[in-house]
C-alpha positions in Angstrom: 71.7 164.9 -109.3 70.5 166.1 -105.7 68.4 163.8 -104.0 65.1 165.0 -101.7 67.0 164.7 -98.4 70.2 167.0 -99.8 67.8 169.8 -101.3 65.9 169.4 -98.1 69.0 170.1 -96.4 70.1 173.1 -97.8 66.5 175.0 -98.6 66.7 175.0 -94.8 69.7 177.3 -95.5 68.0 179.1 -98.4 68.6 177.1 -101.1 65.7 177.6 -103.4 64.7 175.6 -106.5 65.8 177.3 -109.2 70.0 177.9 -107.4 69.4 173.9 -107.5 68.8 173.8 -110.6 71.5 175.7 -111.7 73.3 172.7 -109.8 72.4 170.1 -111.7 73.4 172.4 -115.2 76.9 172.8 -114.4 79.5 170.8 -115.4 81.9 170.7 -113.1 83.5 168.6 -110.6 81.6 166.1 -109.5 83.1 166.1 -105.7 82.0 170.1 -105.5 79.1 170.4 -103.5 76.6 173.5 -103.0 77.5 175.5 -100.1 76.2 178.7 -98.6 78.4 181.8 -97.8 78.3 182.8 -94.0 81.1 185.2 -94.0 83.5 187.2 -96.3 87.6 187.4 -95.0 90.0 188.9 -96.6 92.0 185.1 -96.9 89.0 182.5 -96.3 85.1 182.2 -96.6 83.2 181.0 -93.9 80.9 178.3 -95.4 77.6 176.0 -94.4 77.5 172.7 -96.1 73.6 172.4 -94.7 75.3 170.0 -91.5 78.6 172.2 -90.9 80.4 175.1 -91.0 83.4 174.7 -92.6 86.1 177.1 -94.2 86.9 177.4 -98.0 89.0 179.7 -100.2 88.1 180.8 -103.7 90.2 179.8 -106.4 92.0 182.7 -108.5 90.2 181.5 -111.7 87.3 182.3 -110.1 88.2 185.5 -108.7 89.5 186.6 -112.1 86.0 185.3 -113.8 84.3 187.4 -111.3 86.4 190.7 -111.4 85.6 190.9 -115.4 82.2 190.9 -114.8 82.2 193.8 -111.6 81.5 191.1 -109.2 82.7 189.9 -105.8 81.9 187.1 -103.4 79.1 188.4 -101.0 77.3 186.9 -97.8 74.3 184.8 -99.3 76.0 183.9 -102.4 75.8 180.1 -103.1 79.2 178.7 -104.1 80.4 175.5 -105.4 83.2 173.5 -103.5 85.3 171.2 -103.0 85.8 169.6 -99.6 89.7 169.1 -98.6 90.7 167.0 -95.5 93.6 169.7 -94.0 93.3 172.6 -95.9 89.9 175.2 -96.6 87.5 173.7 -99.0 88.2 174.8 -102.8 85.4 176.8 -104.2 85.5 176.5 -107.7 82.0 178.2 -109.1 79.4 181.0 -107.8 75.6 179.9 -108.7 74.3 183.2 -110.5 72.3 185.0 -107.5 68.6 185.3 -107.8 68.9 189.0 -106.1 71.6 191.2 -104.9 71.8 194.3 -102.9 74.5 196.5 -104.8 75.7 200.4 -104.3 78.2 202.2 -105.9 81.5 203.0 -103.5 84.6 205.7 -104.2 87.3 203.3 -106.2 90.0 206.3 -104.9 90.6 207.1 -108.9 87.4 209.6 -109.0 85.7 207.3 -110.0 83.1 204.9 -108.5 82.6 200.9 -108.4 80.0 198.4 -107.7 79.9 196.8 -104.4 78.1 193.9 -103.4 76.6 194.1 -100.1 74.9 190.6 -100.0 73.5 188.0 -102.5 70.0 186.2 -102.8 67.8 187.7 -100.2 63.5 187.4 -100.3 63.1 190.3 -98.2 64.5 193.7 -96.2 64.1 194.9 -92.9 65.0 198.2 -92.9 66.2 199.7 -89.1 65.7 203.0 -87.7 65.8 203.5 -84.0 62.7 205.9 -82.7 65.7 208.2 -81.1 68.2 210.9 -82.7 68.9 207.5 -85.6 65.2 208.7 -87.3 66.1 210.4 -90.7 63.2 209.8 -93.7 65.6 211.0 -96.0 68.5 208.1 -95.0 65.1 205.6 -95.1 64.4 206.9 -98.5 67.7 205.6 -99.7 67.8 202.6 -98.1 64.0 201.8 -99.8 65.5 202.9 -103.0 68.2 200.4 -102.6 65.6 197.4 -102.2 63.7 198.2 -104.8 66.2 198.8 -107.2 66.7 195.3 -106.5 63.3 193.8 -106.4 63.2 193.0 -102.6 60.3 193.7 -100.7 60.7 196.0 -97.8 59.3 195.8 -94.4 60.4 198.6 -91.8 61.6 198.2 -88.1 61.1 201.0 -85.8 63.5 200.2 -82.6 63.9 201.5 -79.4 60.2 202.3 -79.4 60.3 202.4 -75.5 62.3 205.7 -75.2 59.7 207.5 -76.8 56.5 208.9 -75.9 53.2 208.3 -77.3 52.1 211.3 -79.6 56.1 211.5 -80.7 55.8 207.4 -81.6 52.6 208.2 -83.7 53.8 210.8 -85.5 56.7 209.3 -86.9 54.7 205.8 -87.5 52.6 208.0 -89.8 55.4 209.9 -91.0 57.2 206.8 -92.5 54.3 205.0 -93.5 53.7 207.4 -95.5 57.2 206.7 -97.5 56.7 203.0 -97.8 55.1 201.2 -100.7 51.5 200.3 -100.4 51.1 197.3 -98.2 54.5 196.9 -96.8 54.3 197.0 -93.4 56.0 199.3 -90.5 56.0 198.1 -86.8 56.9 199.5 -83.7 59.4 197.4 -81.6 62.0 196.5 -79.0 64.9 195.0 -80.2 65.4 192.7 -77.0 61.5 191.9 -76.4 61.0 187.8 -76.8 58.3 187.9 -78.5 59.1 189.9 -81.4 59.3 186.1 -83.2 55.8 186.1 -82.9 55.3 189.9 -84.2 57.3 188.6 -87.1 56.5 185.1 -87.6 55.1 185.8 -91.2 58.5 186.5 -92.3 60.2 184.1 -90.8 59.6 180.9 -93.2 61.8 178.4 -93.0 64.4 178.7 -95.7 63.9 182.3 -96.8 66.8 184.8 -96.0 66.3 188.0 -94.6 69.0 190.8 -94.2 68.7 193.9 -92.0 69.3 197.2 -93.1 70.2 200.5 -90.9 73.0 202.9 -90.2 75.4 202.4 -86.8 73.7 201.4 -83.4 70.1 201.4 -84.7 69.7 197.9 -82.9 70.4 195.4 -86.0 73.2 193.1 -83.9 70.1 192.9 -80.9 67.4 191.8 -83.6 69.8 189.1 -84.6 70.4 188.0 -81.3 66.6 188.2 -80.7 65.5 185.9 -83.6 68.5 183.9 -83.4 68.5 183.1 -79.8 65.0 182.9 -78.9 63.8 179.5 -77.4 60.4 178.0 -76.9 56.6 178.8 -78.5 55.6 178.3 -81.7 58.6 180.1 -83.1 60.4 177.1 -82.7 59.7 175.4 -85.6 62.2 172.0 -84.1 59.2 171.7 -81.8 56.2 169.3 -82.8 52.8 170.4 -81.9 52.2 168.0 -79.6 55.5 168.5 -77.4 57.2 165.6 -78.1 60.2 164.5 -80.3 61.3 167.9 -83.4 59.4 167.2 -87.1 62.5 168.4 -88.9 65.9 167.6 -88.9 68.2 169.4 -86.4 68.8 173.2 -87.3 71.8 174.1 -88.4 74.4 175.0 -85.1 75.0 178.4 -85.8 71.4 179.1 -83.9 73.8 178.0 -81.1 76.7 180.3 -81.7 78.0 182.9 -79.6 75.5 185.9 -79.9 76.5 189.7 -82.1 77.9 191.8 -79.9 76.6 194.9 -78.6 77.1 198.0 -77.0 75.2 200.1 -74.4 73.9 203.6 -76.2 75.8 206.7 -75.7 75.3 209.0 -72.9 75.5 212.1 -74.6 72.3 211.6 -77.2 70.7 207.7 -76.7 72.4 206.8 -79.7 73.4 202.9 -80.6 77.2 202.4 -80.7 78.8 201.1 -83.6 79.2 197.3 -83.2 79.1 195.0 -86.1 82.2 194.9 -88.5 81.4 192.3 -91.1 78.0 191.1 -93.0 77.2 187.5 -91.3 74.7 185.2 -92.0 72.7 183.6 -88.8 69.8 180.8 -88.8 66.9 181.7 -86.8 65.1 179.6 -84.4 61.8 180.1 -86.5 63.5 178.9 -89.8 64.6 181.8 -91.9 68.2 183.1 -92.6 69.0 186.7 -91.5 71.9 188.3 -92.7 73.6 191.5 -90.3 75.3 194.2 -91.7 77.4 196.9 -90.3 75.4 200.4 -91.0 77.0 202.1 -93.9 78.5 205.4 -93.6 77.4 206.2 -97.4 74.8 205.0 -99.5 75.5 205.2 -103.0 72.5 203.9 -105.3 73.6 201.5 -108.0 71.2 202.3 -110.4 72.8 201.7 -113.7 70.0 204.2 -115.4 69.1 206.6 -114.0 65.6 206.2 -115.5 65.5 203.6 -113.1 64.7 206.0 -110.0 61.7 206.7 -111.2 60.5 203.1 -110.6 61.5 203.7 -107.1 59.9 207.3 -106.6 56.5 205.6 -107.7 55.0 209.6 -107.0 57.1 211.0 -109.3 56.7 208.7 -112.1 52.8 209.4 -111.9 53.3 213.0 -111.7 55.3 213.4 -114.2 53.1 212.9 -117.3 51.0 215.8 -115.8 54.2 218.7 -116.3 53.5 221.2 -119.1 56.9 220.4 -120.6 57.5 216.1 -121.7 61.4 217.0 -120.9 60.8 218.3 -117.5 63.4 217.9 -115.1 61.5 219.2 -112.1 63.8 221.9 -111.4 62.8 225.5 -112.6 60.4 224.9 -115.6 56.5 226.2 -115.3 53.9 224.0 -114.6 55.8 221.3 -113.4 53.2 218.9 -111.7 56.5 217.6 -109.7 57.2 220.6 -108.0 53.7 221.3 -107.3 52.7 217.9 -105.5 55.5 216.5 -104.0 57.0 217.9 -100.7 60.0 220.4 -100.8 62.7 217.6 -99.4 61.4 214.4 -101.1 61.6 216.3 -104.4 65.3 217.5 -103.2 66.3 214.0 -102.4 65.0 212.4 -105.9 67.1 215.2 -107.4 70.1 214.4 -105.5 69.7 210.7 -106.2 69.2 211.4 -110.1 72.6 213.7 -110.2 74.7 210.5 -108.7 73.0 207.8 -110.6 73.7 210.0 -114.3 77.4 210.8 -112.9 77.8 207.2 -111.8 76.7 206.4 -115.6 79.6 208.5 -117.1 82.5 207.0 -119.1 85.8 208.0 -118.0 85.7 210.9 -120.8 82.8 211.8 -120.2 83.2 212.8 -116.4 86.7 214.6 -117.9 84.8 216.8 -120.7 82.0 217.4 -117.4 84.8 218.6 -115.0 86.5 220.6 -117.6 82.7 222.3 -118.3 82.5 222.8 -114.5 86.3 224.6 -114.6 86.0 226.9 -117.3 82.3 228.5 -115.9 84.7 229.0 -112.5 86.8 230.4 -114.4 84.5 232.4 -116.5 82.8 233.2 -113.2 86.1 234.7 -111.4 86.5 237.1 -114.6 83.0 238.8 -114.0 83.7 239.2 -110.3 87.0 241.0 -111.5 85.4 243.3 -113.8 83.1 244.1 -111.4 85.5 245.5 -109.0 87.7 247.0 -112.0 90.6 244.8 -111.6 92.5 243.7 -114.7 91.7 240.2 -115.3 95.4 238.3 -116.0 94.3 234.9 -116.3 95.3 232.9 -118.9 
């Protein structure tokens, strides 16, 4: 059974009470001992044991447990292990994750899989630089992917210093107007000190935050930011009267060598392409973030596709106003859709609906849909010929 000063220990790497409790249910062996994952390898995890990093290597009968069920060891995941003197730690069991950002990646058969991106995250903060990186379509995705998952969203605007004022206000209101009611949007600069203070209400010791953007929006200099920055009341080590810290000390990886990052281009402002691997960093004020490279393509793991609709909140109250119940917002009269909702939010649902159902196929089910799809070309190609008189000699 954990005692207080263990589960004290690890909340303060995001161990919440009910992954303990999933602790003290297993039966397993008794010298495994909860551990967070920092880092994913290709050979080795990079663990924290709540006092240590330390290394650790999945066992096969693990892996294959995992694999069955279209799962894979992510960053966040809580892990069961087994400390070894000279060799990496044995981790013998994964703690079913309380949430888990997911999308759905090319498997190189024609087919897609489900990829984890990261594991048991409270909230989102979704990146966009101010510059040529602002796209409301690409944010509508990424606030797809949050909700799908049930984690609140809270938008980052970067580089908000190489913009001017009307342009700034413009696209504030412009992508408040895509978030949920309530969640908030702010205006910063990645390498300002005080943006601890600007998010302080987010930065709890023990929850676990994980940034979200495409390449060079600025999510490697918000980690360094909240990671590295010393002093005020962001420093939760420091007591209020000056003197000696309240809490234990942090874990070391506050002290760690910073992300890398890269000067923008020349050519159009734009963030270079920095981070290669989804890592998980303590913050000075208490919280976990987790950075993640930007993703080239973002492929919504939906499951049903009836699920959007939760997402696209608008469209699920318009809908129940269409003439037809079976509307699919396309061409059909009185849709209340197609009246209401703007041209390329209504084009991006659409999009987003056509890869969650194809996503959803079986196997023969995407054959009989491609083999639809090649006999209307082909049907196609014989009209076209006896338009222009020529003798149609396909088979």
């Amino acid at each position: 059974m954990m005692n207080f000063d263990q589960f004290e220990r690890l909340h303060a790497i995001g161990l919440t009470a009910a992954l303990a409790q999933q602790v003290a249910d297993l039966e397993t062996d008794p010298d495994a001992q909860p551990m967070r994952v920092l880092e994913v390898h290709r050979e080795h995890l990079l663990l924290h044991d709540g006092a240590d990093e330390r290394r650790g290597r999945p066992t096969q009968r693990l892996l294959d447990r995992l694999a069955v069920d279209d799962q894979a060891l992510a960053v966040g995941d809580w892990v069961l292990a087994c400390p070894q003197q000279a060799a990496p730690d044995r981790v013998i069991e994964r703690l079913m994750p309380t949430r888990q950002l997911c999308r759905r990646v090319n498997d190189g058969r024609g087919a897609t899989r489900r990829q984890v991106l990261v594991s048991n995250v409270d909230l989102a903060l979704l990146v966009m630089g101010l510059d040529q990186d602002y796209n409301l379509r690409r944010l509508e995705r990424y606030l797809a992917l949050v909700r799908l998952a049930g984690v609140a969203p809270v938008l980052l605007l970067t580089k908000a210093d190489t913009v001017e004022l009307p342009l700034l206000a413009h696209r504030l209101a412009s992508a408040r107007e895509l978030m949920p009611a309530g969640a908030p949007v702010l205006a910063v600069d990645g390498r300002d000190a005080s943006l601890c203070d600007r998010l302080w209400p987010w930065l709890g010791r023990g929850r676990t935050l994980v940034l979200l953007g495409s390449s060079g929006a600025g999510k490697s200099t918000l980690t360094n930011t909240l990671a590295h920055a010393t002093g005020g009341r962001s420093d939760p080590r420091v007591s209020p009267s000056g003197g000696a810290p309240e809490v234990p000390a942090w874990p070391p990886r506050t002290d760690a060598a910073p992300q890398r990052t890269q000067s923008v281009r020349a050519g159009d402002d734009r963030g270079r392409h920095t981070t290669t691997v989804r890592s998980l960093h303590f913050t000075r004020p208490g919280a976990c973030i987790i950075d993640t490279p930007g993703l080239r393509a973002l492929r919504l793991d939906a499951g049903d596709p009836a699920q959007l609709d939760a997402v696209f909140d608008d469209v699920a109250r318009l809908a129940p106003h269409c003439r037809f119940r079976d509307c699919r917002h396309q061409d059909e009269p009185g849709c209340a859709v197609r009246e209401e909702l703007p041209p390329q939010r209504l084009c991006n649902y659409q999009k987003l609906l056509r890869e969650a159902r194809r996503d959803s196929m079986t196997a023969l089910e995407r054959r009989e849909q491609l083999a639809i799809w090649k006999a209307r070309g082909r049907a196609g190609h014989a009209r076209a010929k006896a338009k222009r008189g020529e003798p149609n000699q396909d088979p």
